[in-house]
Every structure is written in structure tokens, then in C-alpha cells.
C-alpha positions, 0 to 999 in steps of 0.5 A, spaced: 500 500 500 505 504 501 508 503 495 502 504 492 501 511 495 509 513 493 507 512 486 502 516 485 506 522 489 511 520 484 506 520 478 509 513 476 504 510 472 509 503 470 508 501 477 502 502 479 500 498 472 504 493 474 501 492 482 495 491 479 492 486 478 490 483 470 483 482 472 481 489 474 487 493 471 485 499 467 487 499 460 490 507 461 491 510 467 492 518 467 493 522 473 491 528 475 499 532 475 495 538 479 494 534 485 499 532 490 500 527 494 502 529 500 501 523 507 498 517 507 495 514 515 493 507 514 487 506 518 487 498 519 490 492 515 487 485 515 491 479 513 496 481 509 502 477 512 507 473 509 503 467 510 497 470 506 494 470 499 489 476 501 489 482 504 486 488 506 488 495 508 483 500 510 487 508 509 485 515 508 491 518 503 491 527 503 492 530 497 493 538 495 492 543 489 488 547 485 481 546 489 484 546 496 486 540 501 483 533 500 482 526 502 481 520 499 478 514 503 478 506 501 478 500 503 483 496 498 483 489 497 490 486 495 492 479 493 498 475 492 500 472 485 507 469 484 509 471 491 507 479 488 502 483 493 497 486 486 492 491 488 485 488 486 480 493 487 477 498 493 471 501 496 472 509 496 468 512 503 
């Protein structure tokens, strides 16, 4: 998740492609270059431990631009292929 959250302050979209899974993964991804990712507070994680093939994490990531300060608040689910933690999908709140 943290990972995750890096790429998108960074604008890495190749990685953030990459961590998703095949299943649910956009065939473009276009961020919004005016925001900036700046804090990221997870919120609770279940599973998610080497020994597990699922997991998930609950976190609220704050951002800033035009428009003022922001947050965006999910609850994502995350699963485990050939030993690589993929981002499946999340349920904004």
C-alpha cells in the first residue's frame, strides 16, 4: 500500500500498472499532475502477512492543489500472485 501511495506522489504510472492486478487493471491510467500527494495514515490492515494470499488495508491518503486540501478514503483489497502483493480493487468512503 505504501508503495502504492509513493507512486502516485511520484506520478509513476509503470508501477502502479504493474501492482495491479490483470483482472481489474485499467487499460490507461492518467493522473491528475495538479494534485499532490502529500501523507498517507493507514487506518487498519487485515491479513496481509507473509503467510497470506489476501489482504486488506483500510487508509485515508491527503492530497493538495488547485481546489484546496483533500482526502481520499478506501478500503483496498490486495492479493498475492507469484509471491507479488497486486492491488485488486477498493471501496472509496
Amino acid at each position: 500500500m505504501r508503495s502504492r501511495f509513493t507512486a502516485f506522489a511520484v506520478g509513476d504510472v509503470d508501477y502502479l500498472i504493474r501492482s495491479w492486478h490483470p483482472d481489474t487493471r485499467p487499460a490507461q491510467l492518467d493522473l491528475d499532475d495538479s494534485l499532490i500527494w502529500y501523507r498517507l495514515d493507514i487506518e487498519s490492515v487485515s491479513a496481509g502477512t507473509p503467510f497470506d494470499s489476501v489482504g486488506r488495508v483500510s487508509f485515508v491518503a491527503y492530497h493538495r492543489g488547485p481546489g484546496g486540501r483533500g482526502e481520499l478514503r478506501e478500503f483496498s483489497r490486495f492479493v498475492k500472485v507469484d509471491g507479488e502483493w497486486l492491488y485488486v480493487d477498493g471501496d472509496v468512503g
